[in-house]
Every structure is written in structure tokens, then in C-alpha cells.
C-alpha positions in Angstrom: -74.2 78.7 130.4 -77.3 80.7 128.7 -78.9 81.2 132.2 -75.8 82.5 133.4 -75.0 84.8 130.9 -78.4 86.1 131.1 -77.8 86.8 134.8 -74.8 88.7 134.7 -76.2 90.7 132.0 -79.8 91.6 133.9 -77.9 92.1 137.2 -75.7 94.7 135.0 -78.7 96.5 133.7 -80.8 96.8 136.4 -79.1 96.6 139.8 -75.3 98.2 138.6 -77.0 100.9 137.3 -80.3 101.9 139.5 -80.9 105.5 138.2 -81.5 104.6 135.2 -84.7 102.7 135.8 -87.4 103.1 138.1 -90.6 101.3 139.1 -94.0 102.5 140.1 -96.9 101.0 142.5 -99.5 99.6 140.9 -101.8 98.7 143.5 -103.8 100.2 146.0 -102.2 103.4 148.4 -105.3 103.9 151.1 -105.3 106.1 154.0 -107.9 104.6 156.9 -110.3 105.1 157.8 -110.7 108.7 155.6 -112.1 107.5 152.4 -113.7 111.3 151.8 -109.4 111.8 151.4 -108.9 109.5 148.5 -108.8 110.3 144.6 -108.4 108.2 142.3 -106.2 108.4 138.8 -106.6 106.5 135.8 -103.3 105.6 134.2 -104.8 103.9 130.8 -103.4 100.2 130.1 -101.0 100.6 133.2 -104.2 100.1 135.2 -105.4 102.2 138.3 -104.3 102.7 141.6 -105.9 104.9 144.4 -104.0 107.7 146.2 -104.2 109.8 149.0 -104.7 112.8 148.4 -102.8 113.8 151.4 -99.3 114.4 149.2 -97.1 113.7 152.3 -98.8 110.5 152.9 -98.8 109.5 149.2 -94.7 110.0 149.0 -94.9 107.5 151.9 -96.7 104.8 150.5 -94.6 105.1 146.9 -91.7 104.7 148.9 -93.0 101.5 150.3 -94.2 99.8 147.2 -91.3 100.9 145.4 -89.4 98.8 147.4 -88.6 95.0 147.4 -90.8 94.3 150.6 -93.7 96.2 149.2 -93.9 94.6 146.0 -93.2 91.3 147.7 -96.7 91.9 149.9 -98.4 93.3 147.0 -97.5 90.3 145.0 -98.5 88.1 147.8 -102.2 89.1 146.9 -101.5 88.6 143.7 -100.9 85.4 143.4 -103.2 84.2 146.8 -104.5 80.9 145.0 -107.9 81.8 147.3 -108.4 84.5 144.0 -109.1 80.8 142.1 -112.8 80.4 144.1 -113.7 84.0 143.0 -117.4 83.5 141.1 -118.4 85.5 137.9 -120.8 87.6 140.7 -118.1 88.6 143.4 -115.6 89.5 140.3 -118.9 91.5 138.6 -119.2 93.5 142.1 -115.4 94.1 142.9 -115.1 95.8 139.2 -118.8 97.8 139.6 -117.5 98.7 143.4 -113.6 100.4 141.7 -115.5 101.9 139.0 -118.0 103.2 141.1 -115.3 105.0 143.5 -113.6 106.1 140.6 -116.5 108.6 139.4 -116.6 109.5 143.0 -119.5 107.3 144.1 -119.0 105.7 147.8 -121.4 103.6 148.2 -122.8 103.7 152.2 -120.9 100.9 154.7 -118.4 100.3 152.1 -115.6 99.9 154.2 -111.2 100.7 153.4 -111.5 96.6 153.3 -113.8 96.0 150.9 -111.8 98.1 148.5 -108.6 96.5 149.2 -110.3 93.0 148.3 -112.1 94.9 145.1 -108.7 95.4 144.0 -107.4 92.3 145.1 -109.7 90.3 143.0 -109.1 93.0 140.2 -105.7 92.6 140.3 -105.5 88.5 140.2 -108.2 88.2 137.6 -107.9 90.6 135.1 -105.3 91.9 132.7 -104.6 95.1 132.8 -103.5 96.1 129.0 -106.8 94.3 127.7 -109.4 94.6 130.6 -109.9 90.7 130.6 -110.1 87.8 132.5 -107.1 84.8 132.5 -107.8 81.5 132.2 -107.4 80.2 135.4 -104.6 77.6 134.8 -102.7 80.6 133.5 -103.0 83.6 136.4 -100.2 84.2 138.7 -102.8 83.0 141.3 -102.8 79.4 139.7 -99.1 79.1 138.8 -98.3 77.4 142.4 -101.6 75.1 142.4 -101.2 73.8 138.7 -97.9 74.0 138.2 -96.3 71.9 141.4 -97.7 68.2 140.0 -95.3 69.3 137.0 -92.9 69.9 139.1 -93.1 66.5 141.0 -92.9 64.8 138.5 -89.9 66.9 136.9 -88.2 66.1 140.0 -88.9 62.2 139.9 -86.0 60.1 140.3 -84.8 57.7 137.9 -86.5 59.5 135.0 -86.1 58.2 131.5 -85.6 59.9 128.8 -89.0 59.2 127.7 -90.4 60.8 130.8 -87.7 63.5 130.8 -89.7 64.6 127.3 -93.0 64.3 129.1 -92.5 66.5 132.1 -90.1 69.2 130.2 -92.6 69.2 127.8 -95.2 70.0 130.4 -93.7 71.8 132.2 -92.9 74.7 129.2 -96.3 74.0 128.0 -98.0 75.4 131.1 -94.8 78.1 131.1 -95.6 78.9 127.7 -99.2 79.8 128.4 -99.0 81.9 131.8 -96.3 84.4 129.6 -98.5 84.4 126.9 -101.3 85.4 129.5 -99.4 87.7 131.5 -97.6 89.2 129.0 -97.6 93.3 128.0 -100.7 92.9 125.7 -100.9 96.7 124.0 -100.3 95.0 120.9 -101.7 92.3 119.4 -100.0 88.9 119.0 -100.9 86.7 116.1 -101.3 82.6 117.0 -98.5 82.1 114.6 -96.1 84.0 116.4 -97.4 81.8 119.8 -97.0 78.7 118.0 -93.4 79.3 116.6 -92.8 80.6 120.6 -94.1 77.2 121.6 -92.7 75.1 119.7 -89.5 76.9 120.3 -89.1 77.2 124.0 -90.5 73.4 124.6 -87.6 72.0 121.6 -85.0 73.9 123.4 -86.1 72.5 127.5 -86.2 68.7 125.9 -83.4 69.2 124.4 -81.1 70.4 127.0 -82.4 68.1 129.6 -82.5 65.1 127.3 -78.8 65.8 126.6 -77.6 66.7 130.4 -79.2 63.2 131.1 -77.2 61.2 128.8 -74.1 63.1 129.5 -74.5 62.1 133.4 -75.8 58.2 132.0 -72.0 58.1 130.2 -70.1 59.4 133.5 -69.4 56.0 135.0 -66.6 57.6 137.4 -69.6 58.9 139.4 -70.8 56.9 142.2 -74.3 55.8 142.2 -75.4 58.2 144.8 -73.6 61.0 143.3 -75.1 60.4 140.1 -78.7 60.3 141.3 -78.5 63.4 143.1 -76.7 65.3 139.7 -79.7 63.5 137.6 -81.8 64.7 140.5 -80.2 68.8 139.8 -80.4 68.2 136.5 -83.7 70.2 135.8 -82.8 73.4 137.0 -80.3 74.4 134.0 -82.7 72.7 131.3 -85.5 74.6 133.1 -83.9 78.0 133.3 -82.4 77.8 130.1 -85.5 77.1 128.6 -87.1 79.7 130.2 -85.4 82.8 129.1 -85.9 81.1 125.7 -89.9 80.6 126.6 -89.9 84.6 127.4 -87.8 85.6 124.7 -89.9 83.3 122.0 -93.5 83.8 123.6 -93.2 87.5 123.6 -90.6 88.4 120.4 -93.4 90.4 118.9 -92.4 92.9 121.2 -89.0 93.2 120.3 -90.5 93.8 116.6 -93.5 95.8 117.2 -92.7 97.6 120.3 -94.8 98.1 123.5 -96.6 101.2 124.1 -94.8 103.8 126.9 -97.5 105.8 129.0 -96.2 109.9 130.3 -97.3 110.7 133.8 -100.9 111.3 133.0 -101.1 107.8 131.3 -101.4 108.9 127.6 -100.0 106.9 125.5 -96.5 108.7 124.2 -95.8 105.9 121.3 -94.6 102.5 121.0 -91.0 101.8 121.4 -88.6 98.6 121.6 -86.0 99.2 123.5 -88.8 99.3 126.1 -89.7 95.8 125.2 -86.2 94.6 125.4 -86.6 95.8 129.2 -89.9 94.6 129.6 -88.6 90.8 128.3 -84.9 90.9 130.3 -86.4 91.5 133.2 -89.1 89.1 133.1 -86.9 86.5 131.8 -84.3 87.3 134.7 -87.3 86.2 137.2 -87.8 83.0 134.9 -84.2 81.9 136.1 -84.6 82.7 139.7 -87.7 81.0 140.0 -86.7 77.5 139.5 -83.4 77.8 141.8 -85.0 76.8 145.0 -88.1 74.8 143.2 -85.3 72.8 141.6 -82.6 72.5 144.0 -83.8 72.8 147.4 -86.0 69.7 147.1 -83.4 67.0 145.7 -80.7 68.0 148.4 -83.6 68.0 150.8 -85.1 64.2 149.8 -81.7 63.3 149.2 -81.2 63.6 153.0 -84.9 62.4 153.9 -84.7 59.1 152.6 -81.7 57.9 154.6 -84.0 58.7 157.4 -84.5 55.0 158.7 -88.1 55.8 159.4 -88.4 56.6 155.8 -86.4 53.6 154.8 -89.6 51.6 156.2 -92.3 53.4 155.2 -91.2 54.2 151.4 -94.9 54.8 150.3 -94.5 58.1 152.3 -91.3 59.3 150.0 -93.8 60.7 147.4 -96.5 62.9 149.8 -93.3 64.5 151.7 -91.5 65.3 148.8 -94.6 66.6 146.7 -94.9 69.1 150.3 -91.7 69.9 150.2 -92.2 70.9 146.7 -95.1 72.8 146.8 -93.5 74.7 149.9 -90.8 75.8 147.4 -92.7 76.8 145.0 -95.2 78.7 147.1 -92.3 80.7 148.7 -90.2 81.5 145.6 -93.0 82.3 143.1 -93.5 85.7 144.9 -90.1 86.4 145.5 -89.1 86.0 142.0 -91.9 88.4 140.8 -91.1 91.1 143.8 -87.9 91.6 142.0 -89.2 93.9 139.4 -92.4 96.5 139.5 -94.9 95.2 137.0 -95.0 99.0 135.9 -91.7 100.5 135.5 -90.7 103.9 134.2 -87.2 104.5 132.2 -85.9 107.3 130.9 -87.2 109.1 128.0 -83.2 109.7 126.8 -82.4 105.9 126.5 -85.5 105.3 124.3 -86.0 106.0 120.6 -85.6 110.0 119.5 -89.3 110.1 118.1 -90.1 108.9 122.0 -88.6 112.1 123.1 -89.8 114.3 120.6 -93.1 113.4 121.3 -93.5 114.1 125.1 -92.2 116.5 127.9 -91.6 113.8 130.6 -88.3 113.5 131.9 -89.6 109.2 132.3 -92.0 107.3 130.8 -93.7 103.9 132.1 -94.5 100.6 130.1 -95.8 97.2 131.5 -93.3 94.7 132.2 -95.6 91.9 132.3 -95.6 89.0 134.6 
């Protein structure tokens, strides 16, 4: 019920009423092969990104990344688990190559590729409010790799309620961790705040899925098969649930402190909250769309494998297709889910806080949603 209330209150906000908020490109807009074309603009925390200076052309590539499909291949890059193998020398060289092109400097044979995978690695690596690197378990790039055994074994059937608490547990462990490292860091977060987060989001997915479990165990009516594949679905609410909770609880300090809101030339205006409220719906909302297929596809998938009568013979091969079929899933729904908002959006100065407006000219400001 919590995940669909948070639904029809996102989907309100953001897609009943467009206008009212806006998102930007974040990533690179290059015109080949005429790199003597390019400039480049700083925009502070929000990160860089590299636009032709042909106006026309610019407009062209906005228009692209501002849409679904744009974001979707930028995010694609993003999260490209190859990023992982990166070594402390390539990363060193991508960052020295961007920030020599933004003080103008082209070194010779440097080709429109090798600044697309400058940016590439940039982009996977390091955070752009702080300027440094995630842990590797915790970039978009590793959510797929080490998060799918998680999911595996979330999706187990036959689970007990002992390793019902194991996997949720897990599962909102590793959850808690990549918000925490992708979240809008332009203020500081103390470890208390994470640990009353934690501790939050992983009481609230054991508890939900602990208690959809021995509802389903009590429901005798059900035939056995229909009861396996319900205690097979039975992640997906717990999980979604407990991630709006894991977003709101990981990241409350922005509700409190505010998150900083950049004008066009990427000054920082001021802090404000209802910003943040933004910034955390709409991450939150990609939280719940992010398990549908991971946690429902699979089950109704399995569930029509293993009646399969070469299956029926060779049960040892029940767990490698399923953990494919999971990590298929996953890989395909991770990007989509993120596409659905712009990392940096803009909103309009008039719907934040009066000392907002007071303290700029811009008609829209932009802030960091966060991953």
C-alpha cells in the first residue's frame, strides 16, 4: 500500500504536471569531428558537460538528452559494469585529459572518442557534489554485478523466515549504501544520521516480508502451487516498500538541511528543501520501479521453466537459469529506472522558498537529484 501511494503521488508531481519541472543533460554534447568548435562550462557541484558552440546544434543535443531515450543511453554508460576494471592510472588520465580541454588545452591525436570515454570513466567513478571516488560495491556501475546474488537468493523458493531476514537484510544493506553513495552530497551527512537510516530502512524490509510470509503460511485455502508462486511475489512489496523508506531515511538530512540550488551559471543561489523533497520523491519513485521486473518477471518465468520436463530431469540446472534470468532483469531495468528522471533537474524558482527568489534573477534553478 506505501509503494502505491508513493506512486500515484510521484506520477501526480512529475508527469500530471510537466511544466513545472524540467531536467538538464549532464553529460557530454560533442559535435565530430570539430573539436576547435567546442567550449566547455563549468556548472559547480552539478558537474561539467561540453557544448557546442554551434547554438543550433547545442538546442539539438538538449533536446535529445532531455528526453527518456537520451537519458536512457547516457545512463547506459553510466552504469557499463566494464567502468569496474578502470585502474587508479586510466581514471588519473581521463580527469587530467577533461581538465585539460577545459582550460582550452587539446592535447595532439586526442580524438572526439577519447573524450567521450574521459567522461565516461568520470561519470561512473566519481561524484559529482564531492569530486570523489565510490566504492565500488556502491557505483551505479556495480549495482547489477553485486547486487544480483542478493537477488537470487531473495528470490529462493521455500525461504524461511530465518533466511527471509538474511536476504532482506542484505539486500537493504547494499541498498542502503549505494543511496548513501549516490546521494546529493552538498551538505554534509553525519554517521548518526546513516546509522538511524540503516537501521530504519532494513527493520521496516524484514518486517514487511517477514509478515507477508506468515500471512501466505496461514492461508491454507491456497493450493500448493498457488502458494509458492505468491511466496515466490512476495519480495517485490517488502522490497519496494522498504525502499522508499531506505531513500527517505538514508537521505532525511536533506529534508532538514536543504540541498544547495545552482542559477544558470552554476553559482550557488542557497540551500532550499522543498528542493530536497523533489530530489528524494523522485529517486524514491525509481526505487519502486526498479524491483517490478527484478521481482516479478523471474518467479512467473521459473514458475513456467520448471514444468519443462527437461528441467524436471536435470534439476541441478534450476539454479544457473534462474540466476540468468535474474541478472537479465536486473541488467535491463536498472537503466530504465534511472532514465526516468535527469540526475540534474531545474524547478522553478516560484515553488521554492521566498529567500530562493529573492536571491537570484533566474526564472529556474537546478539541484542534484542523486542516483
Amino acid at each position: 500500500m506505501l509503494s502505491i501511494y508513493f506512486f500515484s503521488v510521484v506520477l501526480k508531481e512529475r508527469f500530471l504536471n510537466p511544466h513545472k519541472s524540467r531536467g538538464v543533460c549532464q553529460c557530454l554534447l560533442l559535435r565530430a569531428p570539430l573539436l576547435s568548435g567546442l567550449v566547455l562550462c563549468s556548472s559547480g557541484s552539478a558537474g561539467s558537460c561540453i557544448i557546442n558552440a554551434d547554438s543550433s546544434h547545442g538546442s539539438q543535443h538538449s533536446d535529445k538528452t532531455g528526453s527518456f531515450f537520451g537519458r536512457l543511453r547516457h545512463f547506459i554508460d553510466v552504469i557499463d559494469p566494464t567502468t569496474l576494471f578502470v585502474s587508479e592510472k586510466q581514471l588519473k588520465d581521463s580527469l587530467k585529459l577533461l581538465d585539460d580541454f577545459k582550460n582550452g588545452i587539446v592535447p595532439p591525436g586526442v580524438s572526439d572518442d577519447k573524450l567521450w570515454e574521459a567522461q565516461k570513466i568520470k561519470q561512473a567513478i566519481i561524484h559529482p557534489d564531492t569530486g570523489e571516488k565510490i566504492f565500488m560495491p556502491f557505483r551505479m556501475s556495480g549495482y547489477v554485478p553485486f547486487g544480483t546474488p542478493i537477488v537470487i537468493g531473495l528470490l529462493l523458493p521455500n525461504q524461511t523466515v530465518l533466511s527471509t531476514v538474511i536476504w532482506q537484510w542484505l539486500n537493504q544493506s547494499h541498498n542502503a549504501c549505494v543511496n548513501y553513495a549516490n546521494r546529493n552530497a552538498t551538505k554534509p551527512t553525519p554517521t548518526s544520521k546513516f546509522l538511524q537510516g540503516y537501521v530504519g530502512a532494513v527493520t521496516s524490509a524484514v518486517s514487511i516480508a517477514v509478515g507477508l510470509n506468515v500471512l501466505i503460511e496461514k492461508a491454507h485455502r491456497l493450493n500448493p502451487a498457488t502458494r509458492m508462486i505468491i511466496q515466490r511475489l512476495v519480495p517485490f512489496p517488502a522490497v519496494a516498500s522498504a525502499n522508499i523508506c531506505n531513500v527517505g531515511l538514508m537521505r532525511h538530512c536533506e529534508l532538514s538541511e536543504g540541498i544547495d540550488v545552482l542559477d544558470s551559471n552554476g553559482n550557488v543561489v542557497g540551500s532550499s528543501k522543498i528542493a530536497a523533497k523533489h530530489a528524494i520523491m523522485e529517486t524514491a519513485f525509481t526505487r519502486v520501479v526498479l524491483p517490478m521486473p527484478i521481482f516479478v518477471l523471474p518467479p512467473i518465468i521459473m514458475s513456467y521453466l520448471e514444468r519443462m520436463r527437461f528441467l524436471q530431469k536435470n534439476r541441478r540446472l534450476l539454479l544457473p537459469i534462474h540466476s540468468v534470468v535474474c541478472l537479465v532483469t536486473f541488467g535491463l531495468s536498472l537503466p530504465v529506472a534511472i532514465s526516468l528522471f535527469p540526475q540534474m533537474s531545474q524547478i522553478e524558482v516560484s515553488r521554492l522558498e521566498p529567500e530562493i527568489a529573492m536571491a537570484t534573477d533566474c526564472k529556474v534553478v537546478t539541484y542534484n537529484k542523486g542516483l
